[in-house]
C-alpha positions as CSV (number, residue, x, y, z in Angstrom):
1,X,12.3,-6.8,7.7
2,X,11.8,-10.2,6.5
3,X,15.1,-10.2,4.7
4,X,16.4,-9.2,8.1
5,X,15.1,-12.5,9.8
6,X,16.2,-14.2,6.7
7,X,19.9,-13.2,7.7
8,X,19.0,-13.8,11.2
9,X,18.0,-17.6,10.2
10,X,20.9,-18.1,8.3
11,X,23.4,-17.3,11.3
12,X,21.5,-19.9,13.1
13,X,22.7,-22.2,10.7
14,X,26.0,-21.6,9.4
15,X,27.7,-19.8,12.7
16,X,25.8,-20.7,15.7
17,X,24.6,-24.3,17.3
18,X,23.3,-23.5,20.5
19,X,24.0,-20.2,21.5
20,X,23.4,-19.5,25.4
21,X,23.4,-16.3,27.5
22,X,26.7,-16.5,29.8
23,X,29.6,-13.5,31.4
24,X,32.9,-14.1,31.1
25,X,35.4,-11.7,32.5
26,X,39.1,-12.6,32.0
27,X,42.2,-10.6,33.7
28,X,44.3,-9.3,31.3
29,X,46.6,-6.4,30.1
30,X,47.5,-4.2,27.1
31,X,51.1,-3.8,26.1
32,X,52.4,-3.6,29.4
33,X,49.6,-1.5,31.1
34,X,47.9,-2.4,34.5
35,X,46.3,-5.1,34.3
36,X,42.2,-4.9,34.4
37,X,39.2,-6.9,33.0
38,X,36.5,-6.6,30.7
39,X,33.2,-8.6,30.8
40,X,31.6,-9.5,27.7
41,X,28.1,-10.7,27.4
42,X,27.8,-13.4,25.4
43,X,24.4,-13.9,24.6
44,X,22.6,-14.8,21.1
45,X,21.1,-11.3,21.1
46,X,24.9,-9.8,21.2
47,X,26.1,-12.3,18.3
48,X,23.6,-11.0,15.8
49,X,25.7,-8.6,14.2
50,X,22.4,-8.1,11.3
51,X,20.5,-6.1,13.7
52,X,21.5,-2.8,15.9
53,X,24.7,-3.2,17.7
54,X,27.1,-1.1,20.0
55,X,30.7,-2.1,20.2
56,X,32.5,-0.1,22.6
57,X,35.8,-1.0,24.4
58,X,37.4,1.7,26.8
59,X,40.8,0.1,26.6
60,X,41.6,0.7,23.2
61,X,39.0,3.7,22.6
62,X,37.1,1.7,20.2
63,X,33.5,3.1,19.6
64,X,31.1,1.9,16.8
65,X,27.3,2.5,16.5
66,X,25.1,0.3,14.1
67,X,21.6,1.4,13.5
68,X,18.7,-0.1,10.9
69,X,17.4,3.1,9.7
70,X,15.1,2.1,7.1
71,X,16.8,0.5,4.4
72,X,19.8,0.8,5.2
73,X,22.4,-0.5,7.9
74,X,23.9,2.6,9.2
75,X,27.4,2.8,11.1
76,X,29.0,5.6,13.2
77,X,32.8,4.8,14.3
78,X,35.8,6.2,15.4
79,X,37.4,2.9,13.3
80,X,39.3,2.3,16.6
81,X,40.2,-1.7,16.4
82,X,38.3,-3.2,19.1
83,X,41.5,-5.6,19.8
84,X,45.0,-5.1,20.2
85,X,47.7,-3.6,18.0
86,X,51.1,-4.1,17.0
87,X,53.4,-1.2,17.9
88,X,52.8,1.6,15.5
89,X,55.1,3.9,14.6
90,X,57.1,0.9,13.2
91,X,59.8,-0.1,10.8
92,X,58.0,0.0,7.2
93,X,55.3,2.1,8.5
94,X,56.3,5.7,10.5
95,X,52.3,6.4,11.4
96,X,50.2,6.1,14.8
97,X,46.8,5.2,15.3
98,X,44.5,7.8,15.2
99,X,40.6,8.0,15.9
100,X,38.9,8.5,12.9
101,X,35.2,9.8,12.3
102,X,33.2,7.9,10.1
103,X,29.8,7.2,9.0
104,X,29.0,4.5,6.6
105,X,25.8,3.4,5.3
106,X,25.1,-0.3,3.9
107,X,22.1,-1.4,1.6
108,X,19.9,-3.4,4.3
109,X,18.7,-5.5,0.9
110,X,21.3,-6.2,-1.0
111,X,21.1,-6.4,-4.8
112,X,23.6,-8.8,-6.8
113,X,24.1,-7.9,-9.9
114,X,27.1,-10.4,-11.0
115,X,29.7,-7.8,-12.9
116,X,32.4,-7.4,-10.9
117,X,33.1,-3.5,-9.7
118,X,36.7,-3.2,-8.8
119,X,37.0,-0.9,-5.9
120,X,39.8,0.4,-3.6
121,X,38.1,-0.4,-0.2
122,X,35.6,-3.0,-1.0
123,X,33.9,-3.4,3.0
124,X,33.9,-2.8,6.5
125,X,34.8,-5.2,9.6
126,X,32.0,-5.1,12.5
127,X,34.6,-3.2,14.6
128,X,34.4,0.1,12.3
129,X,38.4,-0.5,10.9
130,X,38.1,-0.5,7.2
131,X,39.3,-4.1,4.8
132,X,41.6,-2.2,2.3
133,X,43.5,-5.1,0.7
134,X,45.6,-3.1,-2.1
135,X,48.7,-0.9,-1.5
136,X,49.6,2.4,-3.0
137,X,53.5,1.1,-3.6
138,X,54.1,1.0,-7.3
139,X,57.1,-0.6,-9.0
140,X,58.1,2.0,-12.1
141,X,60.0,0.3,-15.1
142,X,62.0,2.9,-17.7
143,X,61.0,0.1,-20.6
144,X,56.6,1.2,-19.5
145,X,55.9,-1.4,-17.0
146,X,54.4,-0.3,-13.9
147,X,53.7,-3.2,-11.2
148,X,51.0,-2.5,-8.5
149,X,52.9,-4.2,-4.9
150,X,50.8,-6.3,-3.2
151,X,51.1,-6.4,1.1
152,X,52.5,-9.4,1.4
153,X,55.6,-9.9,-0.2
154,X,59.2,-9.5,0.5
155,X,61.0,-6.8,-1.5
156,X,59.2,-3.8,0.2
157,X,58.7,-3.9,4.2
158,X,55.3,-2.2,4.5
159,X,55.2,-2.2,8.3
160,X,52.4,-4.9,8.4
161,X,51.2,-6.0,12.0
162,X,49.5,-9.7,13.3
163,X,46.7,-8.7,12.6
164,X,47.5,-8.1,8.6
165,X,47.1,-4.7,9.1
166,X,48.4,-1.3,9.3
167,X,48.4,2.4,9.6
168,X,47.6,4.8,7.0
169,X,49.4,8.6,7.4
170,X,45.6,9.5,7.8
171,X,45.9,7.5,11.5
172,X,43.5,5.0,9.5
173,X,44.7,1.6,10.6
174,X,43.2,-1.4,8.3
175,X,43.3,-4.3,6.9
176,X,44.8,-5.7,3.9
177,X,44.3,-9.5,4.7
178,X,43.0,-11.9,7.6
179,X,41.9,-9.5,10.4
180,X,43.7,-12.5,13.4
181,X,42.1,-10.3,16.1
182,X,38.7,-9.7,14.6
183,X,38.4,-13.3,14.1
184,X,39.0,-14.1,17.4
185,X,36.6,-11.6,18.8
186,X,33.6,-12.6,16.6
187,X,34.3,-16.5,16.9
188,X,31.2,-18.0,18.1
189,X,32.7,-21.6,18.0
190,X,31.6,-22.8,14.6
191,X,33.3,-22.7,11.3
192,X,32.3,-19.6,9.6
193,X,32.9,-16.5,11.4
194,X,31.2,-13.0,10.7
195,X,33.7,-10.3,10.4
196,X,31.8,-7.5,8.5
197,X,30.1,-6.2,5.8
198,X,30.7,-5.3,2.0
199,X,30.0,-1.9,0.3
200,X,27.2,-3.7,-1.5
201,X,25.6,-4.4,1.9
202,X,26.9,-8.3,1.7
203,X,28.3,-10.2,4.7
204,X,31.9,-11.0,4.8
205,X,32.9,-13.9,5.9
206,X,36.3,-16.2,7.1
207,X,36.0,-20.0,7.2
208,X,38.2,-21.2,10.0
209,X,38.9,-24.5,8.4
210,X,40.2,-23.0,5.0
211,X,36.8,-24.8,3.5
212,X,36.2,-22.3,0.5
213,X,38.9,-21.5,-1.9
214,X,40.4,-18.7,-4.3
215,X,40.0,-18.9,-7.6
216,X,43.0,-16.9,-8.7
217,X,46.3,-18.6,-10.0
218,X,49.9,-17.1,-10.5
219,X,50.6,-15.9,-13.8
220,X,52.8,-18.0,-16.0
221,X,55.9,-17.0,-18.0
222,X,58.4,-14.0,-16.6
223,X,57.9,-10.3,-16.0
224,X,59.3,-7.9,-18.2
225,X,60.3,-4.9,-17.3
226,X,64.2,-2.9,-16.9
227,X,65.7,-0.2,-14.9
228,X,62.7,-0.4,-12.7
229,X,63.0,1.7,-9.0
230,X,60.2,2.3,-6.4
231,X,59.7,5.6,-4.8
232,X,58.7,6.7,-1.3
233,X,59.0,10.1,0.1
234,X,62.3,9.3,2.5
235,X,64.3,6.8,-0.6
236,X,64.6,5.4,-4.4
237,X,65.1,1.8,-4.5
238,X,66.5,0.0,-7.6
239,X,64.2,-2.9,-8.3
240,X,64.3,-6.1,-10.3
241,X,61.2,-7.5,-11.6
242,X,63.0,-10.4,-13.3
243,X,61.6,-13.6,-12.8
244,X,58.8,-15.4,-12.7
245,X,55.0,-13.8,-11.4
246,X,56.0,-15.1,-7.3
247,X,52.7,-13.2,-5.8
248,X,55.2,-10.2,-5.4
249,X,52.9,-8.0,-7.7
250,X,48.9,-8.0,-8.1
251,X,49.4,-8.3,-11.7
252,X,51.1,-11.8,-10.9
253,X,47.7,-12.9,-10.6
254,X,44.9,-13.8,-12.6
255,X,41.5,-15.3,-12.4
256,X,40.8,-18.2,-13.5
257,X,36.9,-19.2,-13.8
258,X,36.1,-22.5,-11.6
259,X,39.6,-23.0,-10.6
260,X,38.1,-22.5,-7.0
261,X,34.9,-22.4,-5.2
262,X,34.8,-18.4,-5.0
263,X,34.6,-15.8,-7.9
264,X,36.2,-13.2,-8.9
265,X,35.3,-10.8,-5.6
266,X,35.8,-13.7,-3.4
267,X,32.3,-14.6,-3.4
268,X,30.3,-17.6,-3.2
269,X,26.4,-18.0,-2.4
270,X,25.7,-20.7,0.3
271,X,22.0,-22.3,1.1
272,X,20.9,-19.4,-1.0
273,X,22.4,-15.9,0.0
274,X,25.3,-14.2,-1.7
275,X,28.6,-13.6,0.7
276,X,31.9,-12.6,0.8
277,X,35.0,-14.5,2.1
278,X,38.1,-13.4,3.7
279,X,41.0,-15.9,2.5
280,X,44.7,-16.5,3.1
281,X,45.4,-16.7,-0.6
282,X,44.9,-14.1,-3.0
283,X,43.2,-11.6,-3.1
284,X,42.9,-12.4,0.7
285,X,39.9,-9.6,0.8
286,X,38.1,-9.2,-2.6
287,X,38.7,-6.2,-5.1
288,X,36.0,-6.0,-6.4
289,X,31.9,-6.0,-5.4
290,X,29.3,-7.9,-6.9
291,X,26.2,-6.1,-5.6
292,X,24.8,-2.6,-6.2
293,X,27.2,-0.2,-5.0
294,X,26.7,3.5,-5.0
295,X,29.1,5.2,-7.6
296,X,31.2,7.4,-4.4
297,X,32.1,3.8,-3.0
298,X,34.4,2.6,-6.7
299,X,37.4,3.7,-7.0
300,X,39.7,1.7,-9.8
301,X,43.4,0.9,-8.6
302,X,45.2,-0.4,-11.2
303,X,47.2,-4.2,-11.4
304,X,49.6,-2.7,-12.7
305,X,52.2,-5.1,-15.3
306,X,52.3,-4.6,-19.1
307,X,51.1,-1.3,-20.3
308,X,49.0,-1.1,-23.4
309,X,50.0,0.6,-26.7
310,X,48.5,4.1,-25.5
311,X,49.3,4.1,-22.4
312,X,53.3,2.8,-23.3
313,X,53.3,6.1,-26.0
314,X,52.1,8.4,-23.6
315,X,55.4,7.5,-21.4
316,X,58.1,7.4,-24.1
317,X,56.9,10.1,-26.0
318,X,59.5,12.5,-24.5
319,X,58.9,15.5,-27.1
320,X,54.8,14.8,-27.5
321,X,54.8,14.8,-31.5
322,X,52.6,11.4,-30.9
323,X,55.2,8.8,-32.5
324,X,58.6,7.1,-31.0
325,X,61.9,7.6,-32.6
326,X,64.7,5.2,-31.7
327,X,66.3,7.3,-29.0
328,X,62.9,6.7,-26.9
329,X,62.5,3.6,-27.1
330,X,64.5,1.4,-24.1
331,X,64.3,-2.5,-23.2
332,X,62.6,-5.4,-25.9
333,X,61.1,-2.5,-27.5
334,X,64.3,-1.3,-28.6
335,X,65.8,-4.5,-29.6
336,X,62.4,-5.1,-31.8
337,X,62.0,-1.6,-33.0
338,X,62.8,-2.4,-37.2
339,X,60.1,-5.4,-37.0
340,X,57.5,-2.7,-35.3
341,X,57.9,0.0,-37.6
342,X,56.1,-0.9,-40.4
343,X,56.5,1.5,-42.7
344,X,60.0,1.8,-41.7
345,X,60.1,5.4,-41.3
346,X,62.0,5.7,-38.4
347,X,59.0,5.7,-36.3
348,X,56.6,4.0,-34.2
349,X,53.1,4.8,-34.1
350,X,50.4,3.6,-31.4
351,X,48.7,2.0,-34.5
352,X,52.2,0.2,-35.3
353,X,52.2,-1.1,-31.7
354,X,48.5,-2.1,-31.6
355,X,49.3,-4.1,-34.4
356,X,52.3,-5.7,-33.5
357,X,51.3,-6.2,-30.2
358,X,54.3,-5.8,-27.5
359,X,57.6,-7.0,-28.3
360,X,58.8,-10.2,-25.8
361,X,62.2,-10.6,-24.9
């Protein structure tokens, strides 16, 4: 419990300055509908988002349930944003909404542990919708590459809404960036604004004024990469990764140490407690956790980008007899293959490209 009113003190400090208990019911409406009201309490008691909390909102369905049950922070959604939407089914995105049930459970005491643990949905926002910043598009190069899309970019149309989010074929809407919505509904007036909570049971955070910073960088140099295509269930796209690393790809980026104030989750520790921090750079929502996490909650998605020596044999051995001959060999592979092979047998070996290290153009 003392950690509790540890949290409790900080949010005193860092998100609210005089707090006091006031109703405030605006006249609004929802995509057209009638026109109606909601009231909101706004009192300290509702803003402490560290303790037991129902968040329910009959216009858009939303119901979320958070419970201390010993040591642990215990939620029970429907993941129904608590705010409103853009217009799903939409162009990039051909799913709709659906109530979800979940039940998630968040260390009460948080352990850091300072390894980063890359995972595919690294938290929760207060509203039950789930931050899950990565895409499952993959860019698929004949030459081995394989480039990991990130959400925002501007070769594929994923369908994204205002609020950075959008629908998975599950009906799971998400996040993959700055929640606009959530921000606005949990603003209590001061700079940093509580929006939810990491797997490891840390807070997540977004600083209205931009005050904490990223510290990943673009890549330098070009891509590499030919006859490249990205595949969907409806089409096949042709796609050139030419050029230099634009933010188009997560590989594009890389993390350099001190570069910013956060790390490499998007972390930083202020007046003594580890948080998180929601940015509108990359990795906008942090891959990766830096507290105890249960195993169930990591789950590796690749970068994506230049493929190792095993992993580059394993897709140009066509006929499996664990070497390449010239005929499977495509792009600055090809044009290098008489320096790789060594022993100029006519083949290449994964030991011959460990130790030659990937051809460049």
């Amino acid at each position: 419990m003392k950690n509790r009113y540890q949290w409790i003190l900080l949010m005193a400090m860092v998100l609210a300055a005089g707090c006091t208990s006031q109703k405030k019911t605006s006249l609004h409406s929802h995509d057209g509908a009638k026109p109606h009201a909601h009231t909101t309490n706004k009192s300290e008691s509702n803003t402490d988002y560290f303790g037991d909390y129902i968040l329910e909102d009959a216009a858009f369905g939303t119901k979320t349930k958070v419970n201390i049950v010993g040591e642990q922070r215990v939620m029970e959604t429907n993941a129904l944003p608590n705010h409103k939407t853009g217009a799903f089914p939409r162009k990039g995105n051909p799913n709709t909404i659906a109530a979800q049930n979940k039940n998630y459970t968040f260390p009460l005491h948080p352990k850091y542990v300072g390894t980063p643990q890359w995972v595919r949905e690294p938290g929760v926002s207060l509203n039950g919708v789930k931050f899950e910043p990565g895409t499952a598009e993959v860019v698929i190069c004949d030459t081995g590459e394989n480039y990991r899309v990130e959400a925002f970019q501007d070769v594929i149309n994923l369908g994204l809404d205002f609020n950075n989010a959008h629908v998975q074929p599950t009906g799971a809407y998400h996040y993959h960036g700055t929640p606009t919505s959530v921000i606005e509904a949990f603003d209590t007036g001061n700079d940093l604004v509580h929006i939810g909570f990491a797997h490891d049971g840390f807070p997540m955070y977004y600083s209205k004024s931009n005050a904490y910073k990223s510290s990943y960088q673009l890549v330098g140099g070009d891509r590499e990469g030919e006859d490249c295509t990205y595949t969907n269930p409806k089409n096949t796209l042709d796609i050139s990764v030419d050029g230099h690393h634009n933010g188009t790809y997560t590989s594009d980026f890389e993390y350099v140490e001190g570069s910013g104030d956060l790390d490499a989750c998007n972390g930083i520790t202020i007046q003594g407690h580890y948080m998180y921090m929601v940015t509108h750079t990359f990795p906008y929502v942090g891959r990766c956790l830096m507290g105890e996490v249960s195993q169930d909650q990591i789950g590796l998605r690749g970068q994506g980008g230049r493929p190792n020596a095993a992993q580059l044999m394993e897709r140009l051995d066509e006929n499996n007899d664990g070497k390449l001959s010239k005929a499977e060999v495509k792009g600055p592979l090809s044009a290098n293959f008489l320096k790789v092979d060594a022993n100029k047998d006519g083949y290449i070996t994964a030991e011959e490209l460990k130790k030659s290290g990937r051809p460049k153009r």
